[in-house]
Structures are given as structure tokens and as C-alpha cells.
C-alpha positions, -999 to 999 in steps of 0.1 A, spaced: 12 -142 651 -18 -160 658 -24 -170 697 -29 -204 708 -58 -214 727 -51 -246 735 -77 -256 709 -67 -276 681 -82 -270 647 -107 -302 639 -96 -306 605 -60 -311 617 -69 -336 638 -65 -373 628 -87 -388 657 -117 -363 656 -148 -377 639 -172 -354 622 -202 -340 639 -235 -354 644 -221 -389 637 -222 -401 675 -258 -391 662 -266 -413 632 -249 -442 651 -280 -441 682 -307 -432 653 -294 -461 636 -296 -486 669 -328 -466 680 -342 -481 646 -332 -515 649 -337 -519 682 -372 -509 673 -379 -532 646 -363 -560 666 -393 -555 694 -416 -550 669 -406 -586 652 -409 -599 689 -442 -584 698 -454 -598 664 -440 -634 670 -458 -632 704 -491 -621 697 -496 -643 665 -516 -671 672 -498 -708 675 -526 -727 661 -527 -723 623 -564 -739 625 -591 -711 626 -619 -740 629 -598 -758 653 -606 -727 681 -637 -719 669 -652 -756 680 -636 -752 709 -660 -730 726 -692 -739 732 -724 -739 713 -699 -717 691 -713 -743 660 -747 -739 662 -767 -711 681 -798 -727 676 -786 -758 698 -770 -737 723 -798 -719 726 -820 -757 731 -795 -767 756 -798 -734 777 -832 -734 779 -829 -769 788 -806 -761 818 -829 -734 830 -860 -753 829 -839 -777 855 -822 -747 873 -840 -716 872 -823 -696 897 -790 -696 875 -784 -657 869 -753 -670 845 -774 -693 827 -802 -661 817 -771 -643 810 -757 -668 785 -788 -671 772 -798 -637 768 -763 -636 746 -771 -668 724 -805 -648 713 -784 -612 706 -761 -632 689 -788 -655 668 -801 -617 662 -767 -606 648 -762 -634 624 -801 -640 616 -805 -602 610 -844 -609 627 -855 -583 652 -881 -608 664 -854 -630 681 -837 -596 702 -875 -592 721 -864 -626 734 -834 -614 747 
């Protein structure tokens, strides 16, 4: 006669559930919880104004480089002890470089 444990065979048992579903079910809500943040980080970070030119006038001189560059030069020539004036304008001629392609205008930086 076989002895008793106290253990009851798995397959006998109505209520058991098979192993390494506890498993599946967190892998399954690790997922989606996942995608759900991801959705959510996506939704956050887009931007709310659909109108690319909308943003880009907002900044300024951000239309023309050219005037920008007038207008800084005009400032300085009224206050020439503004470091953040050279600096801006130091930026507006890399920048005029960049989309010129001229070396000539980065010795003016």
C-alpha cells in the first residue's frame, strides 16, 4: 500500500491550475501595462499645435537670418557692452553659415 503524504496528486485536484499560468497572467499585464505608458508618453510628448510654421514664426528672426542679423548689429551699435547681444549674434552668422554653406560668413562669427 502506497503511504500518504499528505500531498494530493495535482491531476486529482479540481481547484489546482496548471503551472506557470500565475506566470503568463503578470507577462501578459507587464505587456499592457507597458504599452499603455508608452501610448501616454506618446500623447504627452507629441506636439499640440498641428502648425509647424505657426512655431517656427514664433521665435525670433527665425524667418529671415539676414534681418536678424541687421537688427543685431543695430542693437549693438546702440549697446555695445551687451555680452548676450555678441552671443546672439555670433549664432545668427554660424547659423547663416549652416544654411548658406559660405565659410566666408563663419570668420564673422
Amino acid at each position: 500500500m502506497p503511504r500518504q503524504t499528505g500531498a494530493t496528486d495535482p491531476a486529482a485536484d479540481p481547484n489546482s491550475r496548471p503551472p506557470g499560468r500565475g506566470r503568463l497572467r503578470a507577462a501578459a499585464v507587464t505587456v499592457a501595462l507597458g504599452a499603455a505608458l508608452f501610448l501616454v508618453g506618446a500623447i504627452a510628448l507629441s506636439p499640440l499645435d498641428k502648425d509647424p510654421d505657426a512655431a517656427k514664426d514664433a521665435r525670433p528672426g527665425a524667418s529671415s537670418p539676414r534681418g536678424s542679423i541687421a537688427a543685431l548689429r543695430e542693437d549693438l551699435r546702440r549697446l555695445p557692452e551687451n555680452p548676450v547681444g555678441w552671443a546672439q549674434l555670433g549664432m545668427a552668422y554660424v547659423q547663416q553659415g549652416r544654411t548658406t554653406a559660405d565659410p566666408a560668413v563663419y570668420a564673422k562669427a
